[in-house]
N, C-alpha and C positions, 0 to 999 in steps of 0.2 A: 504494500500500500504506500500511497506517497502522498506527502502532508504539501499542502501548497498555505506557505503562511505570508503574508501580508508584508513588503518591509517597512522597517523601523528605523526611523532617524538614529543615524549613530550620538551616543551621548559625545556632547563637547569634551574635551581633554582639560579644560581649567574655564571657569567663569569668572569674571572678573567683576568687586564690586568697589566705584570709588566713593572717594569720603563726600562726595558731596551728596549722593545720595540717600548715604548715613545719613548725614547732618539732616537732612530736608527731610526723611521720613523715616525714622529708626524700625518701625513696626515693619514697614516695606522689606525693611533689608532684613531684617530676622526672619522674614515668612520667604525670601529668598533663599538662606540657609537652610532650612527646616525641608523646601522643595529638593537640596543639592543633592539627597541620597539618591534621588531617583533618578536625574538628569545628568549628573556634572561625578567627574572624579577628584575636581581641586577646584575650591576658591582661591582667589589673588586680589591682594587688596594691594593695586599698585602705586601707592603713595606712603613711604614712612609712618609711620603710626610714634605720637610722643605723649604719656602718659602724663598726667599735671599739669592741663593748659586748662582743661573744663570737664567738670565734673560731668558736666551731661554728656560728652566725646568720650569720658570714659565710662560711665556707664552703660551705654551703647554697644563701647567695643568689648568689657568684660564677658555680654549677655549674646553677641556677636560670637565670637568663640568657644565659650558654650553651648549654644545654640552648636554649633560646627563639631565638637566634641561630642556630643549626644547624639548627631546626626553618622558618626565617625568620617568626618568628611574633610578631607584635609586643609590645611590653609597654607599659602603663602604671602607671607608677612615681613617687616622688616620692624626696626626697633626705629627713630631715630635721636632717640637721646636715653640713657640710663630710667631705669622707675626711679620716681621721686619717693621720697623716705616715707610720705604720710601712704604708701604702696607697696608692701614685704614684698617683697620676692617669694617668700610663700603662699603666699594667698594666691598664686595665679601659675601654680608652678603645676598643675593639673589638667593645664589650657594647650592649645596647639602651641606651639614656642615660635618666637620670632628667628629666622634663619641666619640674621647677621651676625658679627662680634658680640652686638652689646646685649644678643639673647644665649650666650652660648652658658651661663651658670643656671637659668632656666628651662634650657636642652637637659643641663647635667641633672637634672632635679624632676622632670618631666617623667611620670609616667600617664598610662591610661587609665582610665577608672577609679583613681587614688584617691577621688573625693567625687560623690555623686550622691544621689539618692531615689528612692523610688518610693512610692504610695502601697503601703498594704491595708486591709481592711479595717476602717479608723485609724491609722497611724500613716504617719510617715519616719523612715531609717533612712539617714546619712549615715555615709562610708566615709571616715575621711585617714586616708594612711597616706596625706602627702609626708616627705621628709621636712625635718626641722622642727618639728613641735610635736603634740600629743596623738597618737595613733586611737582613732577611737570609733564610736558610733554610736549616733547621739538619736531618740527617740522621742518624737516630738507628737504629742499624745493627743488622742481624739480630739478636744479642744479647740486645739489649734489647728486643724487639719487644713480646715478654709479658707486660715489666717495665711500659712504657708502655703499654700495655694495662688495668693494674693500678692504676696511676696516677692514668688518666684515668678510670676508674671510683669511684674512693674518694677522698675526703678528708681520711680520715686513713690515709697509709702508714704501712707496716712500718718500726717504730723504727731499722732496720740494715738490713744486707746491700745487695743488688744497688738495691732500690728508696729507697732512701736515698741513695745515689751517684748514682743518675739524679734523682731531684727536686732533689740541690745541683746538680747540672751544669746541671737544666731552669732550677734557681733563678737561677745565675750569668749564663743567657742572657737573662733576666728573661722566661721562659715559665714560672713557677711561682711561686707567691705563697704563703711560708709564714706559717703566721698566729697561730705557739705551736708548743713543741717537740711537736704531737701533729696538730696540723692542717695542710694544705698543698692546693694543688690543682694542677693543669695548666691552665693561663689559655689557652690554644688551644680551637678547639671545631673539632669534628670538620664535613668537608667533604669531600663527593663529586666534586665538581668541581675539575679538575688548578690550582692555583693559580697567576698569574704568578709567572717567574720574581724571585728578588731579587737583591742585588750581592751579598752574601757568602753562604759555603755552608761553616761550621764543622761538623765533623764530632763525634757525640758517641757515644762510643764505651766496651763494655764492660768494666769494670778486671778486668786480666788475673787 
């Protein structure tokens, strides 16, 4: 028997997205990366990228390559000036890595899946075994299910209330990176697959 199949656009070899379109509609560009597993074998952001000019450019690009991590879709990136200090090096060291010189101690620190997290029923579990700090997995309890929800959707939360208590608590774990009293994000990127377990398991829990 012989199959007669329809053809299909070969996928592009790299898709290229520049900052101006970042800048002018961030949600645009995110819902581009999220499309790349199906289309594209490489993003390319062909302008330098410099961390500590605008909080909003950075919280764009953290949710940007996360967004790209979760997708496992690779990027091509450059640095072009060191992270500025109010920036570890750990907090982003679980991200696609910039290719130049001034990314090469976040190459050396880079793994896959070394901070994520995923939804099980009522709950959500963060994995986080980057190098440099606490190896753990943090449980963040029915409660706040929605609030994390919320969180990990936007980068700039709600000034008060429930989600403000869960990003210092996310902050204090160093799973959230705020970046100005208006911007902040959730530095985990979401993952389907049950993550190894860690040594410690800090529970994070709704204020009463």
């Amino acid at each position: 028997m012989r199959t007669l199949a329809a053809p299909h656009p070969a996928w592009p070899e790299t898709v290229e997205l520049d900052f101006g379109r970042i800048d002018a509609d961030p949600g645009a560009a995110l819902r581009v990366v999220a499309e790349l597993a199906g289309r594209a074998q490489q993003l390319r952001l062909p302008e330098p990228f410099a961390f500590g000019e605008s909080a909003h450019r950075d919280a764009t690009m953290v949710r940007l390559l996360a967004a790209a991590a979760a997708a496992f879709v690779p990027v091509d990136w450059t640095l072009r000036e060191p992270l500025p200090g109010a920036i570890p090096e750990r907090a982003l060291c679980h991200l696609p890595p910039p290719r130049n010189e001034l990314g090469r101690r976040w190459r050396e620190a880079h793994g896959v899946g070394i901070c994520t997290y995923r939804y099980g029923p009522g709950f959500v579990l963060i994995h986080d075994t980057r190098p440099g700090g606490p190896l753990n997995r943090v449980h963040v309890e029915a409660g706040w299910v929605d609030t994390f929800r919320t969180l990990a959707g936007t980068d700039r939360p709600p000034a008060g209330g429930a989600a403000a208590d869960l990003a210092d608590q996310l902050a204090a774990h160093q799973l959230a990176l705020r970046l100005d009293d208006r911007y902040a994000v959730v530095l985990p990127y979401h993952a389907d697959r049950r993550p190894p377990p860690g040594r410690a398991v800090p529970a994070v829990k709704p204020s009463p």
